[in-house]
C-alpha positions as CSV (number, residue, x, y, z in Angstrom):
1,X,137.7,-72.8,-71.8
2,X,139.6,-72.9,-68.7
3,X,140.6,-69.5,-69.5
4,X,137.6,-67.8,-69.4
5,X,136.7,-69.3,-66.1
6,X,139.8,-68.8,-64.4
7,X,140.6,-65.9,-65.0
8,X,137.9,-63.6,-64.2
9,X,135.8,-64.2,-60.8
10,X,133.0,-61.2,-62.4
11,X,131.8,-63.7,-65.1
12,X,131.1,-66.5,-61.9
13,X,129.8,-63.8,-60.1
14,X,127.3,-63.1,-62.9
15,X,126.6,-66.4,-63.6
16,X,125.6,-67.4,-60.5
17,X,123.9,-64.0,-59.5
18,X,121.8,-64.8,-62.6
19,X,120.9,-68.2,-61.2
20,X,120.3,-67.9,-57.8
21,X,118.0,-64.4,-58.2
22,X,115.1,-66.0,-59.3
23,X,115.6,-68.9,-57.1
24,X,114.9,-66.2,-54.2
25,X,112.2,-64.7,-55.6
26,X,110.6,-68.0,-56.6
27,X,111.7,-69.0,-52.9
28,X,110.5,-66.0,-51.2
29,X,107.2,-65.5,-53.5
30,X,106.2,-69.3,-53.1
31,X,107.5,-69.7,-49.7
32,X,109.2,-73.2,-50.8
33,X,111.9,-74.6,-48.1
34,X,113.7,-76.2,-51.4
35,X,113.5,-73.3,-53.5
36,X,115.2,-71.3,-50.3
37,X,118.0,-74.4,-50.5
38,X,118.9,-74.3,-54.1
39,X,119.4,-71.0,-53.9
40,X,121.3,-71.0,-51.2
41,X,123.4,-74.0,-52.7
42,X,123.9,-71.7,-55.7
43,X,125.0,-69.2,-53.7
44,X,127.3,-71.7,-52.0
45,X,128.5,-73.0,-55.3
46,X,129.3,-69.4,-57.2
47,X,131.5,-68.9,-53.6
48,X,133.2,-72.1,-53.9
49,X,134.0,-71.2,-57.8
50,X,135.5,-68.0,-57.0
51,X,137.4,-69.0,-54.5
52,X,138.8,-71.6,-56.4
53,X,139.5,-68.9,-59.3
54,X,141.5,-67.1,-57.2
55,X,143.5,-70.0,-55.9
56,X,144.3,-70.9,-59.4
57,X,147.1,-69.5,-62.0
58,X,146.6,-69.6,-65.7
59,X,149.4,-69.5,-67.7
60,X,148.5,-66.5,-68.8
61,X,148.1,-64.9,-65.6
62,X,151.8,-66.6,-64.8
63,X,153.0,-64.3,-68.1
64,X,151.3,-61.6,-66.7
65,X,152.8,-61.5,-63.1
66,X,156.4,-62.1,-64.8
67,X,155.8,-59.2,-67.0
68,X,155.4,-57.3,-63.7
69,X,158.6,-59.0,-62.2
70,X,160.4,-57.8,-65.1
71,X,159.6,-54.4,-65.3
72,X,160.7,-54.1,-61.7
73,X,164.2,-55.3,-62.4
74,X,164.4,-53.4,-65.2
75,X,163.5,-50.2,-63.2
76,X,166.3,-51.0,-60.3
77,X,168.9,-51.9,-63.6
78,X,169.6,-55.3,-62.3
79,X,171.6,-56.6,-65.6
80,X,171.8,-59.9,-63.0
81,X,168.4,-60.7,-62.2
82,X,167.7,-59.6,-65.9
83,X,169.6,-62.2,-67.3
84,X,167.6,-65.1,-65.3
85,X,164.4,-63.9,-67.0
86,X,165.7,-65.1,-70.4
87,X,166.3,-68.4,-71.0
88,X,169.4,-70.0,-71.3
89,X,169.3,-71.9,-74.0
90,X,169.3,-68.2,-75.8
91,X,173.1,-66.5,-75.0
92,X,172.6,-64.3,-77.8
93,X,169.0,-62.6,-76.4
94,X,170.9,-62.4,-72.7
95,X,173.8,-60.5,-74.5
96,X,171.4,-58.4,-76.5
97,X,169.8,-57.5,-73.2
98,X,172.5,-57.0,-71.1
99,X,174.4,-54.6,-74.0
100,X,171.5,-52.9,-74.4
101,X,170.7,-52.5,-70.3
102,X,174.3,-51.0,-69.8
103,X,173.5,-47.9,-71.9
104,X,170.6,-46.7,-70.2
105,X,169.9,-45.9,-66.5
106,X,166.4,-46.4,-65.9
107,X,164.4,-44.6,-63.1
108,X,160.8,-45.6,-64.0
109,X,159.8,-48.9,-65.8
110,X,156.1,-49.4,-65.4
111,X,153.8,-52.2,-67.4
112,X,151.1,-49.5,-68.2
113,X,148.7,-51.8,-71.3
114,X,149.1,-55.3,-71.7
115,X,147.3,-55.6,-75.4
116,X,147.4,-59.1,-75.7
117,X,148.8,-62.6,-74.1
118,X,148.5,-65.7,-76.1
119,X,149.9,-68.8,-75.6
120,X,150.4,-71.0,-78.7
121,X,147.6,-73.6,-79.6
122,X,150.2,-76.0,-80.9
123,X,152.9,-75.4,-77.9
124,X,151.4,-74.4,-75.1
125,X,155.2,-74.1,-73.5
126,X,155.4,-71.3,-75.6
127,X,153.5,-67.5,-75.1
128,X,154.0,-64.1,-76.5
129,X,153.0,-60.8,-74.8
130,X,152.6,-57.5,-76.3
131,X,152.5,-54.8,-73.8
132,X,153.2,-51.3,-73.4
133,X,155.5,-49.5,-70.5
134,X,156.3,-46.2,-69.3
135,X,159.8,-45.5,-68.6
136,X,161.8,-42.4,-67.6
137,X,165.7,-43.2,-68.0
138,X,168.8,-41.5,-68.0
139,X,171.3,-41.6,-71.4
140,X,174.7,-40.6,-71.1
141,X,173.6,-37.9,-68.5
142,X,170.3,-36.6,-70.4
143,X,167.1,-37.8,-68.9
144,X,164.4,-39.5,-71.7
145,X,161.5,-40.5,-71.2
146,X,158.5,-41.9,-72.9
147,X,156.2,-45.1,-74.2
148,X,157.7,-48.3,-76.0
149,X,155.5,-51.4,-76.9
150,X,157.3,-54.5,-76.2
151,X,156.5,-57.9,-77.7
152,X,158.4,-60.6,-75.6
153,X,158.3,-64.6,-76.6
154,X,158.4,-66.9,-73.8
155,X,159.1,-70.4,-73.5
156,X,157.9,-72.5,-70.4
157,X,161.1,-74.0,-68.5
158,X,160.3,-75.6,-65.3
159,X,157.6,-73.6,-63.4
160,X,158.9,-70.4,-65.2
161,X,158.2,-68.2,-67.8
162,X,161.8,-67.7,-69.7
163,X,162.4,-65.0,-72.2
164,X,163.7,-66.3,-76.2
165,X,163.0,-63.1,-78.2
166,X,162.4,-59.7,-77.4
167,X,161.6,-56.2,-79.2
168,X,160.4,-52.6,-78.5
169,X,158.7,-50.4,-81.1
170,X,157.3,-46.9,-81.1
171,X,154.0,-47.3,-80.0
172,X,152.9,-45.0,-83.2
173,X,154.2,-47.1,-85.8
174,X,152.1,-50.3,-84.9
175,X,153.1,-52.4,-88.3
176,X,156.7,-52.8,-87.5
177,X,155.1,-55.3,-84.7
178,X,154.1,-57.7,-87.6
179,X,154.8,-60.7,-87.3
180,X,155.9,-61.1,-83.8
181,X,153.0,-62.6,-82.6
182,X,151.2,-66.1,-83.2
């Protein structure tokens, strides 16, 4: 529930367009001093809760915004900072990464479609994102460029989103993805 309220300011702006607009016209039509405050208070009220929907950070806007951070290390081939975005508890992923980071000089890494965030019902230390990015990269001096989609688990350590898993598929052939989400 917290979800849908945090993480979108339009649906309080809707909500409380939809409730203080007839509170103005009642107000203004029946010239009522405490029609004119309750929708004023309303007013006051869908304000205050976008304001405070702005201030906070949903775990899954927390996945989002490191999905961002990522793809910006990955574009400046930062094997170092790489390796901090995957948890340590998972040597074997940081290799994988690192191994597969050393092969490919990338110029462009862009988050262009997140398709879906979910954090797990039963864990919620744990989320997965499927996403797609753009990348233009270099490979043993030929340039390649293209779409992947990229399903990444996460586990919560501390404040921070850590990598466990990772995979990139060819955004045509959706059902190798099976699978890799909750």
């Amino acid at each position: 529930m917290s979800d849908i309220i945090f993480e979108s300011s339009l649906k309080i702006v809707v909500f409380g367009l939809f409730l203080a607009i007839p509170f103005f016209l009642m107000a203004h039509h029946f010239r009522n001093r405490y029609l004119w405050i309750t929708a004023f208070c309303i007013s006051g009220l869908t304000l205050a809760g976008v304001i405070v929907e702005r201030l906070v950070e949903t775990p899954r806007e927390q996945v989002a915004r490191t999905l961002s951070e990522l793809a910006q290390v990955v574009e400046n081939n930062d094997n170092e900072k790489l390796v901090q975005f995957i948890s340590n508890s998972k040597p074997d992923t940081q290799s994988r990464a690192v191994y597969e980071m050393q092969n490919y000089d990338f110029a462009i890494c862009q988050t262009m479609m997140i398709h879906d965030i979910k954090i797990d019902p039963d864990n919620p230390d744990l989320a997965s994102a499927d996403f797609m990015v753009r990348f233009q990269l270099g490979i043993n001096g030929n340039a390649a460029g293209g779409f992947r989609d990229v399903v990444l688990t996460f586990k919560k350590e501390g404040k921070d989103w850590r990598i466990v898993e990772y995979a990139h598929f060819n955004p045509a052939n959706r059902s190798e993805r099976s699978g890799w989400l909750f």
